[in-house]
C-alpha positions as CSV (number, residue, x, y, z in Angstrom):
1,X,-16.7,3.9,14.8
2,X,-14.4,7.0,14.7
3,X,-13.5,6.5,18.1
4,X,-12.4,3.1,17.5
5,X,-10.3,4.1,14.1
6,X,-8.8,6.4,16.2
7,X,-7.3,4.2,18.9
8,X,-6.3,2.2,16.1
9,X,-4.7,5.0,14.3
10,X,-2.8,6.1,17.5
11,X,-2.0,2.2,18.2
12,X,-0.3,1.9,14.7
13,X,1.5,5.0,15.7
14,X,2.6,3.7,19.0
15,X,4.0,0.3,17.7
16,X,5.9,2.8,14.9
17,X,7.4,4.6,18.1
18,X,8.4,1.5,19.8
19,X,10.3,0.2,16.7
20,X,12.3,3.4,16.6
21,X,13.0,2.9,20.3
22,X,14.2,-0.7,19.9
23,X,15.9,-0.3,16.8
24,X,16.7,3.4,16.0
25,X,15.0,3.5,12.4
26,X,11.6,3.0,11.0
27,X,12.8,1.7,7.7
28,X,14.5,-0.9,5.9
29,X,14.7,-2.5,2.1
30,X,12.8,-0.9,-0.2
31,X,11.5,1.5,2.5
32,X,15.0,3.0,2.1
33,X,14.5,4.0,-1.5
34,X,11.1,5.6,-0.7
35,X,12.6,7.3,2.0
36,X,15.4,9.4,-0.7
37,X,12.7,10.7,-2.6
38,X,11.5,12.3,0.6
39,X,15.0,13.7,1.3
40,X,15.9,14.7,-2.2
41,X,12.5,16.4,-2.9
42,X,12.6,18.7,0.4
43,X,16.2,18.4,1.7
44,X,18.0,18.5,-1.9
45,X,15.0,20.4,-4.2
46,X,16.4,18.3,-7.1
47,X,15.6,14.8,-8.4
48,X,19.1,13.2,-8.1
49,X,19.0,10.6,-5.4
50,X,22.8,9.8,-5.6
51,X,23.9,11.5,-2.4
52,X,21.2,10.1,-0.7
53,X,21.4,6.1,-1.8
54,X,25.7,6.4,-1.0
55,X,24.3,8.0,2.0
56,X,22.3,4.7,2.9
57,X,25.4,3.0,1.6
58,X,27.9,4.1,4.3
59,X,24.9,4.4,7.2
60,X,24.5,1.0,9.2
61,X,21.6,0.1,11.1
62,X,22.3,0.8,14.4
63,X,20.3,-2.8,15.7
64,X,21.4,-5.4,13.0
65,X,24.9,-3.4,11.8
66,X,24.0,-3.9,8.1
67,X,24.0,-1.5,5.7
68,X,20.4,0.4,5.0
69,X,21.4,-0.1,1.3
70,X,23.6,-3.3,0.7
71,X,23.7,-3.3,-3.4
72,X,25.3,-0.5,-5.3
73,X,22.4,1.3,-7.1
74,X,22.1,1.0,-11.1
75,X,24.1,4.6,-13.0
76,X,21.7,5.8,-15.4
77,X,23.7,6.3,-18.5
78,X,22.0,9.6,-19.9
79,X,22.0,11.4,-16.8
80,X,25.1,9.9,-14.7
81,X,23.1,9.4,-11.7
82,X,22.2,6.6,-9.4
83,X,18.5,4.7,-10.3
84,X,16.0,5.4,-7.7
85,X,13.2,3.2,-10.2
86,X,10.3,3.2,-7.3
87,X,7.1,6.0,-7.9
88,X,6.8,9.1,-6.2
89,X,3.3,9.2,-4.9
90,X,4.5,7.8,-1.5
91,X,7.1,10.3,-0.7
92,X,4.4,13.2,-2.1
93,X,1.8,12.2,0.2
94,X,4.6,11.8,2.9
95,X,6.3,15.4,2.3
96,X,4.0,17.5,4.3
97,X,4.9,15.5,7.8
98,X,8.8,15.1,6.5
99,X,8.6,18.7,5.6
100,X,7.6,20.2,9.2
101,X,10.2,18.4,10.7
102,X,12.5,19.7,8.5
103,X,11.7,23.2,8.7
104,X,11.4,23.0,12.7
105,X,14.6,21.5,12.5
106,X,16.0,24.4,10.8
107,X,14.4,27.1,12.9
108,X,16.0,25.5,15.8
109,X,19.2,25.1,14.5
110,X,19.1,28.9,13.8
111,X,18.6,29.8,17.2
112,X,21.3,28.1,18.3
113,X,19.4,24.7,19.5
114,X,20.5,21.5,19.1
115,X,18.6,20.2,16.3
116,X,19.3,17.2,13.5
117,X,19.2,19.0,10.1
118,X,20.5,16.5,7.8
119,X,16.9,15.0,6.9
120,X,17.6,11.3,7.4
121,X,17.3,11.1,11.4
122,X,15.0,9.3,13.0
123,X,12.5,12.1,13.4
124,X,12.2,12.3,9.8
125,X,11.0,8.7,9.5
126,X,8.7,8.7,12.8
127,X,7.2,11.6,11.0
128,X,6.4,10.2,8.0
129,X,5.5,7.2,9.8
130,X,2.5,8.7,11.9
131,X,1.2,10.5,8.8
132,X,1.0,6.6,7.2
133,X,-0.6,6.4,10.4
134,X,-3.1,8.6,9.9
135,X,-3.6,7.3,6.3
136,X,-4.1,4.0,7.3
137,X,-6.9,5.1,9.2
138,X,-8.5,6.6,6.3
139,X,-7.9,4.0,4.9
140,X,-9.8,1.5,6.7
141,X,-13.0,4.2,7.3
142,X,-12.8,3.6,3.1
143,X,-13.0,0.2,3.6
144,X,-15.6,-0.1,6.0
145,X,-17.7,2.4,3.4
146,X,-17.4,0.2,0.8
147,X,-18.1,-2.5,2.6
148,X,-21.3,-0.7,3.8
149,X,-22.0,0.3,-0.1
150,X,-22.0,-3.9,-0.5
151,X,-25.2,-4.1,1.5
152,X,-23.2,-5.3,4.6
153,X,-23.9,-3.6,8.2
154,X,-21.6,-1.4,9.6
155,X,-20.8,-3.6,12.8
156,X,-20.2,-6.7,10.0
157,X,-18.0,-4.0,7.8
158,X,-16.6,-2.7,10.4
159,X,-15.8,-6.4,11.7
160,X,-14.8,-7.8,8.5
161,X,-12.1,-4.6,7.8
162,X,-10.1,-5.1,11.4
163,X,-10.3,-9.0,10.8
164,X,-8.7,-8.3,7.7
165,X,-6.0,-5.9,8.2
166,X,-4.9,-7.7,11.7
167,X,-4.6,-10.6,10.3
168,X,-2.9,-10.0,6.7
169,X,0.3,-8.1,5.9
170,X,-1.5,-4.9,6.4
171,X,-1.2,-4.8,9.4
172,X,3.0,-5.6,9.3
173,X,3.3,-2.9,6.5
174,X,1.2,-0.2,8.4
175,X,3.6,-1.2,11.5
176,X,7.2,-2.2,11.6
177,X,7.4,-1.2,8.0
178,X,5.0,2.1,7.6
179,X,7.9,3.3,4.9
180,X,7.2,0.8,2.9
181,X,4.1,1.5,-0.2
182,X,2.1,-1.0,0.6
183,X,0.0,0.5,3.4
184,X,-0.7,3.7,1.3
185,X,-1.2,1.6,-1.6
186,X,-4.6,-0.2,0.8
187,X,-5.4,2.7,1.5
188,X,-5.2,4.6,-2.0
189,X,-7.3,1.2,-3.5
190,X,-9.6,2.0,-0.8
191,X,-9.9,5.2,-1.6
192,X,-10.5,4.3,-5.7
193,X,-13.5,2.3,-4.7
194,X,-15.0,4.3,-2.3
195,X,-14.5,6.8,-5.3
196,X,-15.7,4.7,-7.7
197,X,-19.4,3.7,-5.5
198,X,-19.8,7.3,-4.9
199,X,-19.6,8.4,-8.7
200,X,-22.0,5.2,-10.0
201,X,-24.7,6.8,-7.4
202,X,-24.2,10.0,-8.8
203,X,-23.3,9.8,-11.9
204,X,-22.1,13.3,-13.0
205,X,-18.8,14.0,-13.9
206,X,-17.1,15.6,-11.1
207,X,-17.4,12.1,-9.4
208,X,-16.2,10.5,-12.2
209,X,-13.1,12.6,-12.4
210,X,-12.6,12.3,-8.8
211,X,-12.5,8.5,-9.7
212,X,-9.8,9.1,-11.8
213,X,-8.2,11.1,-9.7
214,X,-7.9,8.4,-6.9
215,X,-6.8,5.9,-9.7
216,X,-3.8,8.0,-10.7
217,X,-2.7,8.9,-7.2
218,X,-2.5,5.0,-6.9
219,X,-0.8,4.1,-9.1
220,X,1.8,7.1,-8.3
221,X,2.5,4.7,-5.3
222,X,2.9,1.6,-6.7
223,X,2.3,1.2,-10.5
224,X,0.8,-1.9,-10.3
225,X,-2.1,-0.3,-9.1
226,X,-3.2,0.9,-12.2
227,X,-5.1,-2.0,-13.3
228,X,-7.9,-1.2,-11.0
229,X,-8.5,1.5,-12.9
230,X,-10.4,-1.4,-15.4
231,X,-12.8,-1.6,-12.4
232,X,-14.6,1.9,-12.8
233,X,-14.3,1.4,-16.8
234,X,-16.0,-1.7,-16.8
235,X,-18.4,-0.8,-14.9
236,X,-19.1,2.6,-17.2
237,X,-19.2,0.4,-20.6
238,X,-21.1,-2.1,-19.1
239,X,-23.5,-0.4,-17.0
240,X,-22.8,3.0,-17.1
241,X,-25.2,6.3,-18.5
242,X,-23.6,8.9,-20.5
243,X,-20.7,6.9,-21.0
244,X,-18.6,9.0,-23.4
245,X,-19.0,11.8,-20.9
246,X,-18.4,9.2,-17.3
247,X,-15.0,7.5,-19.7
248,X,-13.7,11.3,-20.5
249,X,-14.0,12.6,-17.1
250,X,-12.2,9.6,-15.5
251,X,-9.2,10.2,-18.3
252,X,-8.9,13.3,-17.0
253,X,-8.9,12.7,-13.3
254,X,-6.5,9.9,-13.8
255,X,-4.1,12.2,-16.0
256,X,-4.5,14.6,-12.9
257,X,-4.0,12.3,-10.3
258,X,-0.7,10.5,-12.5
259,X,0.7,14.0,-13.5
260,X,3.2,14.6,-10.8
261,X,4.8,10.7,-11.9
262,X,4.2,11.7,-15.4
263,X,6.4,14.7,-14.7
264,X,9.1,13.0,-12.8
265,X,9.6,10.4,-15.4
266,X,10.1,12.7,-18.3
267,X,12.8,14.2,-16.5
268,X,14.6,11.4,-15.5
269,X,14.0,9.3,-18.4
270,X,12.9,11.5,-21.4
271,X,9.3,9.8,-21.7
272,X,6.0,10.1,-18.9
273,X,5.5,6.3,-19.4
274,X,9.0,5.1,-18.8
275,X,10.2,4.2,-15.4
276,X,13.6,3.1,-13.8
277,X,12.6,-0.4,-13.9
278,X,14.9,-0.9,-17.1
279,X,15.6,-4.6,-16.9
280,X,12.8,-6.0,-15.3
281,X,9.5,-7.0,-16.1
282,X,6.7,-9.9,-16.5
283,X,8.9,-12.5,-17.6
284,X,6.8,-15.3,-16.3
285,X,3.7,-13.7,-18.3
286,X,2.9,-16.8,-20.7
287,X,3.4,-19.3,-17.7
288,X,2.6,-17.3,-13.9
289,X,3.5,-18.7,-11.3
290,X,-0.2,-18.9,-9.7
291,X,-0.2,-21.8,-6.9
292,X,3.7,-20.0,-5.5
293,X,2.1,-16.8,-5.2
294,X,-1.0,-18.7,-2.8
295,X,0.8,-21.0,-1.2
296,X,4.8,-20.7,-1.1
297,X,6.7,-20.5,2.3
298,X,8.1,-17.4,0.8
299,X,5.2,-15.1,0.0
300,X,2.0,-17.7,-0.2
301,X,-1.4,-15.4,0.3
302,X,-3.5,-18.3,1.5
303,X,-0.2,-19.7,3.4
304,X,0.5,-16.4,5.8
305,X,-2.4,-15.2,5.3
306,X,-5.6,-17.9,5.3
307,X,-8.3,-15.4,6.1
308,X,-7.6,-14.1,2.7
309,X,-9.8,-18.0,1.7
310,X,-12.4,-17.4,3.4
311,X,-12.6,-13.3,2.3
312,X,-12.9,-15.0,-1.6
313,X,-15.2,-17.5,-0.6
314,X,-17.4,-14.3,0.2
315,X,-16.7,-12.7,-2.8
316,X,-18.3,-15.5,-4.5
317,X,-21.1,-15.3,-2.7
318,X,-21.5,-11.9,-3.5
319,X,-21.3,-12.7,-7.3
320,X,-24.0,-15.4,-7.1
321,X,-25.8,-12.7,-5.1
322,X,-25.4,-10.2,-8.0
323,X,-23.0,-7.6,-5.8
324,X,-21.4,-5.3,-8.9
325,X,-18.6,-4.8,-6.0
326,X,-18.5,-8.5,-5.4
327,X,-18.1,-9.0,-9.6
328,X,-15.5,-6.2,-10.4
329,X,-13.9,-6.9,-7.1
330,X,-13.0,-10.6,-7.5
331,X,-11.9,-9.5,-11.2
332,X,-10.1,-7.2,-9.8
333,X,-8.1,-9.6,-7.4
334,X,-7.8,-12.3,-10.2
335,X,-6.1,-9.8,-12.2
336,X,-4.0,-8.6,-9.4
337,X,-3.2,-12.1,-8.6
338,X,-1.7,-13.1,-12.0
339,X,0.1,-9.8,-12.5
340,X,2.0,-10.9,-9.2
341,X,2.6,-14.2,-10.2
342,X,3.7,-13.2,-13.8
343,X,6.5,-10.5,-11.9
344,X,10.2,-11.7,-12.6
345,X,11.0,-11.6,-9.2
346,X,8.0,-14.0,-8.1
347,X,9.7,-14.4,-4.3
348,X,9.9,-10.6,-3.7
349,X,12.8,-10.6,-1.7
350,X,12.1,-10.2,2.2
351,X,8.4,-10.2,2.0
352,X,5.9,-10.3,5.1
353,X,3.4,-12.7,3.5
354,X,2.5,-11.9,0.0
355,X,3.2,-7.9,0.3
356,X,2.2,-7.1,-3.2
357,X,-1.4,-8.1,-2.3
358,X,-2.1,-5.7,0.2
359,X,-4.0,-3.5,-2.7
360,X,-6.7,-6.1,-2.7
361,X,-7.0,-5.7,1.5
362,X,-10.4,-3.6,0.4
363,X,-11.8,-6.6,-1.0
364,X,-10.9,-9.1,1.3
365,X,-12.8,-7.0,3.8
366,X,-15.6,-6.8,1.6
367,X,-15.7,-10.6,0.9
368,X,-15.6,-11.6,4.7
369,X,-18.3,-8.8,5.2
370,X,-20.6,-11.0,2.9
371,X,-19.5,-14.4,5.1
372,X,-20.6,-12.0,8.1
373,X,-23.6,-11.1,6.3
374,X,-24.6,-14.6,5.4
375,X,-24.0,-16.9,8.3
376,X,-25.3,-16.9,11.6
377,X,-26.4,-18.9,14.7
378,X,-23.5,-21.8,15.2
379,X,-21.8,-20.9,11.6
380,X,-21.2,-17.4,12.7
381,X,-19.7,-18.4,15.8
382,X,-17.0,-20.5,14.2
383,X,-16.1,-17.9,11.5
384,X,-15.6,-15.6,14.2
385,X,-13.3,-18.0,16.0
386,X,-11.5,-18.6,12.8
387,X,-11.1,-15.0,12.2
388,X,-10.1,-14.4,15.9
389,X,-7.3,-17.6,15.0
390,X,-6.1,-16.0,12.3
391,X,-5.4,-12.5,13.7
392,X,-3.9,-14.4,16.8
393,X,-1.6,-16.3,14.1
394,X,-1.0,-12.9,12.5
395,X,0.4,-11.2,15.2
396,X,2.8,-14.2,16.3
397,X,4.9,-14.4,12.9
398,X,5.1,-10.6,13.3
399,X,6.5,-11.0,16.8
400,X,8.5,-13.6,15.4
401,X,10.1,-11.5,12.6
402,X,10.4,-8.5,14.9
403,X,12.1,-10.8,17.1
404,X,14.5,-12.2,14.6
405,X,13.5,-15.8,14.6
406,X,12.0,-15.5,11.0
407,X,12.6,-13.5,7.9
408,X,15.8,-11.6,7.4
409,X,17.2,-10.9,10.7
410,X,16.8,-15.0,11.2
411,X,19.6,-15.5,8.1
């Protein structure tokens, strides 16, 4: 199995290279933004990511000619700077890569070699983009151990979790878009529950903290990650021994793990909990909308991504079959799901499928591990065709957005 997560690994990493060779960047969209707290955290040393948003103002994309950053960034009033509102935790997990290139940079520039030192090259974002490499194959060891934990084998886990990520937006975001949060955030909710299956075994509070500490580093990477931190504290009121002890530890690790946010937000913003997302918010809370965010053109799960049925189908299966990571898990998704669909900006702009779903990738895999686990003969064979179908489908819309016939280079 480690050979095989390797070669996936370094495949990621080769289709991140040939992206920068066909278009000269790694990153667009929100990417962009992630990508200035990189630069203003090792480049700058400061917080201000003014300089580096006008930067992406002026900068066109040397393939499509657009801009990097089209809209003029929000001015924060107190401070006078521009809004960089999207968490940290990506750029801190990316820093060490970014930072090497950086510093090598400058050591050749000082012997008098010709070396990019501005920060924003190329270099810097193939850099950070192997290192999401490398996370994404943690990542999907993670899931393949959780799926193991859920009674599957490891040649069904192991099965279900490359089903999965070929053929959802994981595989996109890990990709043609690495800069993006959305692979780290798979692979940080992967992490969480892998976490989380340890410390129930053990039960002593070093797991539990190191539970929390996996929660907090999530949601430093996108803060709607947080909410599966109710998965771990469900489980400890409902099931859980020593629970006063297993709830404190996980506070702490979680106030760990969310520190370096914490941090960052009371100096931009005066308060740990506040973020730059001023204006925006779950205005669709009362009435979500739940069938867009499955089936819409624009970001429908079960639309772009129809393994994603049969993965719940499992999970269901694993409830009836008593599975605590079949039960907390489809809450988990449920809750995920209507936090999407309650977001104000429901569409989410140039999405690959429905992006803000790849958290629950974990789960899928474990819910098509259980349709693995539970079928055989004549049955198996035609889930593995329709998991072969959708991979194949998969990878043809991403050939088609890379080629321009759909999503934003089509308009």
């Amino acid at each position: 199995m480690s050979v095989l997560l390797a070669a996936v690994t370094l495949a990621i990493a080769a289709a991140q290279s040939a992206r920068v060779f066909v278009t000269g960047s790694l990153m667009s969209g929100d990417a962009v933004y992630y990508f200035c707290h990189l630069h203003t955290l090792v480049a700058d040393r400061d917080l201000d990511p003014t300089n580096e948003i006008a930067y992406f103002q002026r900068i066109r994309s040397p393939y499509t000619g657009r801009a990097k950053i089209g809209n003029a960034a929000p001015i924060d009033p107190v401070t006078g700077h521009a809004v960089d509102k999207y968490p940290v935790g990506s750029a801190l997990l990316l820093v060490p890569a970014y930072a090497a290139v950086y510093i090598g940079s400058l050591l050749l520039d000082s012997f008098g070699m010709p070396a990019d030192t501005s920060g924003y090259g190329w270099t810097y974002q193939l850099a950070a983009g192997w290192l999401t490499a490398a996370y994404a194959g943690l990542g999907l060891l993670a899931m393949i151990r959780v799926c193991q934990s859920n009674a599957a084998s490891e040649d069904d886990a192991t099965a279900a979790t490359l089903v999965v990520a070929l053929g959802t937006p994981w595989l996109f975001y890990a990709t043609l878009e690495p800069l993006f949060a959305h692979a780290l955030s798979a692979t940080a909710v992967a992490m969480l529950f892998w976490a989380w299956l340890v410390a129930r075994e053990k039960n002593r509070p070093g797991f539990w903290a190191l539970t929390g500490i996996a929660a907090g580093v999530a949601a430093t990477i996108r803060y709607q990650d947080a909410l599966f931190l109710l998965v771990p504290v469900i489980d400890v009121i409902l099931h859980g021994r020593r629970r006063a002890v297993a709830l404190g530890a996980l506070a702490v690790g979680t106030s760990i793990g969310a520190s370096p946010q914490w941090v960052v937000n009371t100096l931009l913003w005066g308060q740990p909990l506040r973020t730059g997302y001023a204006a925006e918010g779950f205005s669709h809370f009362r009435s979500p909308w739940l069938l867009f965010t499955l089936f819409s053109a624009k970001v429908g799960l079960l639309r772009w991504s129809p393994i994603a049925a049969i993965a719940v189908v499992g999970l269901v299966k694993g409830v009836w079959r008593g599975s605590i990571v079949a039960r907390l898990g489809l809450l988990a998704v449920a809750a995920q799901w209507y936090l999407v669909s309650s977001w104000y900006f429901v569409s989410q702009g140039h999405s690959f499928g429905n992006r803000m779903l790849t958290n629950c990738t974990v789960l899928f895999a474990v819910g098509l591990a259980e349709v693995l686990a539970w079928t055989g003969g004549a049955m198996r064979r035609a889930v593995l065709l329709v998991c072969g179908l959708a991979v194949a489908v998969n990878l043809t819309l991403i050939g088609l957005w890379a080629l321009g016939r759909i999503g934003p280079l089509a308009q």
